[in-house]
C-alpha positions as CSV (number, residue, x, y, z in Angstrom):
1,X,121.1,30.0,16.0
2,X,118.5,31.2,18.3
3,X,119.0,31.9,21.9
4,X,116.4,29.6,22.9
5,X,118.9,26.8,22.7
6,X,121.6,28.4,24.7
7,X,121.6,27.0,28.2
8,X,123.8,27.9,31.3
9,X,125.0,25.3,34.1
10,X,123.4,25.9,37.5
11,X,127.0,25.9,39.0
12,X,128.7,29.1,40.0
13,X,132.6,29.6,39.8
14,X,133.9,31.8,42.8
15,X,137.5,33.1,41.9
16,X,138.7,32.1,45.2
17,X,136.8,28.5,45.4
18,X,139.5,26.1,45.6
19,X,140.9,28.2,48.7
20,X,140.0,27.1,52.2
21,X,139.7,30.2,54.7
22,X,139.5,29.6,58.5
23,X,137.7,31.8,61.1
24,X,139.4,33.0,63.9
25,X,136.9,31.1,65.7
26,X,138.3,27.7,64.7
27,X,142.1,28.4,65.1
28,X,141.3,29.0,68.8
29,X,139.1,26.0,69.0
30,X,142.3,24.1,67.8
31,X,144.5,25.5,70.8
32,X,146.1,28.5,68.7
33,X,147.9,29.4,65.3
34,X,150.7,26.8,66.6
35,X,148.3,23.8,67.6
36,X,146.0,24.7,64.4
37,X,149.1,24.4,61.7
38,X,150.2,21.0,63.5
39,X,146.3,19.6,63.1
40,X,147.0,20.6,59.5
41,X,150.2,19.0,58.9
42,X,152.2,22.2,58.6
43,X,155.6,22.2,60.0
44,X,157.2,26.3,60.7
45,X,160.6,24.3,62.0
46,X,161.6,24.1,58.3
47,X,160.6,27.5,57.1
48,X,163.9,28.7,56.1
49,X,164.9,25.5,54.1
50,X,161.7,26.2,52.1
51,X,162.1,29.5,51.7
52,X,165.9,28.8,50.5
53,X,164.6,26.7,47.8
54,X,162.6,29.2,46.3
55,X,163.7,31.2,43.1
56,X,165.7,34.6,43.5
57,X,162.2,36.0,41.3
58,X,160.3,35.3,44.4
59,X,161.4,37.9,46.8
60,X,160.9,41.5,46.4
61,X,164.0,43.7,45.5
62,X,165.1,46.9,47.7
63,X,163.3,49.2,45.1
64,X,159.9,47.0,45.3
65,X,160.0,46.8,49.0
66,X,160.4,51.0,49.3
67,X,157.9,51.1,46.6
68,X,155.2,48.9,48.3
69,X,155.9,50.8,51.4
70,X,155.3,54.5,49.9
71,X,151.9,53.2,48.7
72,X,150.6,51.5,51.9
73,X,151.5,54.9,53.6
């Protein structure tokens, strides 16, 4: 086995490729945060039915929250 033969894609992998980011820019262009989730099919009138369906493991406990609040100050 030589290293000759080894040969490496041209393609790069990003860790965040598959996420799409938005400038400020283009949320203004859309008419505002409100206007820019509607052009992207996202609905805030159900936000708490969503967030009721998610797992108790999902939400930070008192102990997290105070902790996460000592290191950000």
């Amino acid at each position: 086995m030589g290293k000759r033969d080894i040969k490496a894609s041209g393609e790069k992998e990003y860790p965040f490729s598959k996420i799409k980011a938005y400038s400020i820019n283009e949320i203004l262009a859309a008419g505002g945060a409100d206007a820019f989730a509607d052009k992207l099919g996202k609905n805030f009138q159900n936000i708490e039915s969503r967030l009721k369906k998610l797992p108790e493991e999902a939400f930070l406990t008192e102990d997290e929250v105070l902790q996460a609040l000592k290191t950000l100050t």
